[in-house]
C-alpha positions in Angstrom: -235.4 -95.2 84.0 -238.8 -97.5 83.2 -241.1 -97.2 80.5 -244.6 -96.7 81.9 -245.9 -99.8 80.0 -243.5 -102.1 82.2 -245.0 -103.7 84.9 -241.7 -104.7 86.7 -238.6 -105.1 85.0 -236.3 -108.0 85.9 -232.6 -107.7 86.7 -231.0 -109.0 84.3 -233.0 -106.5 81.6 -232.0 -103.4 80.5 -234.2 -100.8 79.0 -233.0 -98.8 75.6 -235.1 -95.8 74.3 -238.1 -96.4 72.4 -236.9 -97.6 69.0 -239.6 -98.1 66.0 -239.2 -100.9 63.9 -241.0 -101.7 60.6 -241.9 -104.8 58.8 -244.0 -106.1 56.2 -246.0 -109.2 56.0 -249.2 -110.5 53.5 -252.3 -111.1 55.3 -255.2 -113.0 53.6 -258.2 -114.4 54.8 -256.5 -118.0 55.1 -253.6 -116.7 56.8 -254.8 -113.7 58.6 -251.2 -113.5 60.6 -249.3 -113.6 57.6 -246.1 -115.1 58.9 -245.2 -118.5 59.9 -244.9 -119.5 64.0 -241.7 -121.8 64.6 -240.6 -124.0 68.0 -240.9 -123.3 70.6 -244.1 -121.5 69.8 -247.3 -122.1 69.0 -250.5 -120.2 68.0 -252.6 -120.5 71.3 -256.0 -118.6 69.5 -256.9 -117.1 66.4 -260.2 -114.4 66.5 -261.6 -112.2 63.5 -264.3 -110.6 64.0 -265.5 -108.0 62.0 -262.0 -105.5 61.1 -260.1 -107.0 64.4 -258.1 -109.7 64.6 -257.0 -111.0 68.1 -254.5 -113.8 68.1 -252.2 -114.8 70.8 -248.9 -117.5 71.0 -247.2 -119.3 73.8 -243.6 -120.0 73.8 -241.7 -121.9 76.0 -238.4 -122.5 76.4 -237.5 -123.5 79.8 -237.2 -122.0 82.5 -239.2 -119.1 80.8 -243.1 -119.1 79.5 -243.7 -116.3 77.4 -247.2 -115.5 75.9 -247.4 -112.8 73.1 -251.4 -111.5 72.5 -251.7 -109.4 69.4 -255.0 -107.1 69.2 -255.1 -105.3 65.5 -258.2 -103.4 64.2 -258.4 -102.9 60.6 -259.7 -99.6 59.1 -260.2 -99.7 55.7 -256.6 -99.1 54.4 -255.1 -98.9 57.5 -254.1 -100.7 60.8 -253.9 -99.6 64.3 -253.1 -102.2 67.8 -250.9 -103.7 70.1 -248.9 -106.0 71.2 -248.6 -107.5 74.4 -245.5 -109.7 75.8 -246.0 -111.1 79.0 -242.5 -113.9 80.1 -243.1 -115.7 83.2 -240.0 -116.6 84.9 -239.4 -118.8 87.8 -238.6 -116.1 90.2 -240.0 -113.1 88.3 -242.6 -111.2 86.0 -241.9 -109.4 82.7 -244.6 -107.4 81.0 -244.6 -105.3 78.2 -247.1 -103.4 75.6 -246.6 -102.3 72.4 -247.8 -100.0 69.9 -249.2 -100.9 66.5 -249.9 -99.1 63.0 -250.2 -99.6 59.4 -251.1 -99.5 56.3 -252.1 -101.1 52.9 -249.4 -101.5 50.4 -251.2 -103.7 47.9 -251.9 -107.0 47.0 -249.8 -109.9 48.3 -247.1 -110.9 45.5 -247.5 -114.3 43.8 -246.1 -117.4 44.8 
């Protein structure tokens, strides 16, 4: 079984069904990603223009390179995009898209 988003699948991974997974983070226009990026990664770019945002981070953690490109467009009070995962390994390719959506819940609590 493959996903059709998966390029090519290494051995050693295993796919699950689709699972949905939910999270919530304050984004402001000094911190447009809204959550902080830890070793071994690092924010590689960081683009707003107009209602999208397209920011992308590199980890790597030998023997693996894994770069991570986030596209979200930003409708008013709601968000659409996608996510893409892309791990080189030394003797093998793993890619993987996905999906995107949200929505407003109001203003970011105080610090």
């Amino acid at each position: 079984m493959t996903e059709p988003e998966v390029v090519q699948l290494p051995r050693s991974i295993h796919l699950f069904p689709k699972m949905t997974s939910m999270s919530t983070k304050c984004i402001t226009a000094p911190d447009p990603i809204g959550f902080p990026i830890d070793e071994p990664c690092k924010i590689d770019k960081i683009d707003l223009n107009g209602g999208t945002l397209r920011w992308s981070v590199i980890c790597t953690k030998p023997p693996a390179t894994t770069t991570l490109e986030w596209i979200e467009h930003y409708h008013g009070e709601t968000m659409d995009g996608q996510v893409n995962n892309r791990t080189n390994w030394p003797d093998h390719l793993y890619e993987k898209r996905n999906s995107l959506q949200g929505r407003y819940l109001g203003p970011c609590a105080a610090k």
